[in-house]
N, C-alpha and C positions, 0 to 999 in steps of 0.2 A: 324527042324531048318528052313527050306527050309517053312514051311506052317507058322511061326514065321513071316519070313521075308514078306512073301506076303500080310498076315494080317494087318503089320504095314504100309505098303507101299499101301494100299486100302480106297477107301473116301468111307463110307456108305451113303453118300449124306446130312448129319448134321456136320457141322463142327464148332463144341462149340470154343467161343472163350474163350479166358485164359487171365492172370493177362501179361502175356508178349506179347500180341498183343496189347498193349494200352500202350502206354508211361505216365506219368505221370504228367499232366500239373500244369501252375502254380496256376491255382483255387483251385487244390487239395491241394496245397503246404499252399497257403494261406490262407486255413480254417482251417487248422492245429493251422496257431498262431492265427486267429481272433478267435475260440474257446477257447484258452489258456487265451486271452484275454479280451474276453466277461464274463466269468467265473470269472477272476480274478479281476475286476472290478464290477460286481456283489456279489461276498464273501466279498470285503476290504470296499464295502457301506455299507453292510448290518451290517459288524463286529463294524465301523465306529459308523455307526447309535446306536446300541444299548449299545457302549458304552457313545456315548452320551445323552442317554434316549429320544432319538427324537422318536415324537409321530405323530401322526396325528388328528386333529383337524377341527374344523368348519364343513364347507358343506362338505368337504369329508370322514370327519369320517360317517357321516349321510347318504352321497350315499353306502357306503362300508359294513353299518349296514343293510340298508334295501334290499340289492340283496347281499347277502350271497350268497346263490348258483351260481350266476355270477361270482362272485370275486374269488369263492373257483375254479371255468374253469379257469377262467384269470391265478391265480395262477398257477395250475397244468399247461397250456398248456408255462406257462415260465419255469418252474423248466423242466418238459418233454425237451424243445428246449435248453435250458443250458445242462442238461443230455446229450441228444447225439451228442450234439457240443462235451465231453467234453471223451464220449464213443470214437470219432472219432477220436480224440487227441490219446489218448489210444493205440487205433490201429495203427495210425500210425507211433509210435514208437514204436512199438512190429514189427512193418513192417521193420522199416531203420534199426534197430540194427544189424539183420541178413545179411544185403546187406550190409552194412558199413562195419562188423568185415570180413565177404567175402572178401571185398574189401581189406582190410589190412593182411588178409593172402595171396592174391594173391601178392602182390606188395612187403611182404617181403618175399614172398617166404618158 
């Protein structure tokens, strides 16, 4: 017990921080909805768009034609940056739930 106690009570000279040394500020708060956001206005154009058969035409069907393998980067590196906007959302309501339902059994006891 006694070598229990001394152990925990000793710095090996690394001292990892943790999810409870950092408070949680409002950038964090606010990438939560701007992902919720960006995502949800990226799905309701897109849905939008092809239900109304909107196309692309002129010089830009023609730039979009000739650098395929550009357009196909361009693409993936938007669908990637929506993804983990939207991974991050995810988490962070897998994160409140537990802290909030905490909260509510602390307060009703």
């Amino acid at each position: 017990m006694a070598v229990l106690k001394w152990l925990s009570g000793k710095s090996f000279g690394y001292s990892a921080p943790t999810s409870h040394d950092k408070e949680e500020g409002p950038y964090e708060r606010f990438l939560t909805v701007f992902g919720l956001l960006c995502n949800t206005i990226t799905s309701t154009t897109t849905l939008v768009g092809l239900e109304n058969h909107w196309t692309i035409r002129g010089h830009l069907y023609g730039e979009i034609s000739n650098a395929r393998a550009t357009t196909q980067i361009v693409v993936r590196i938007i669908a990637d940056f929506l993804g983990s906007l939207y991974i991050h959302t995810i988490c962070q309501l897998v994160s409140f739930y537990p802290r909030i339902a905490y909260a509510r059994y602390l307060l009703t006891g």
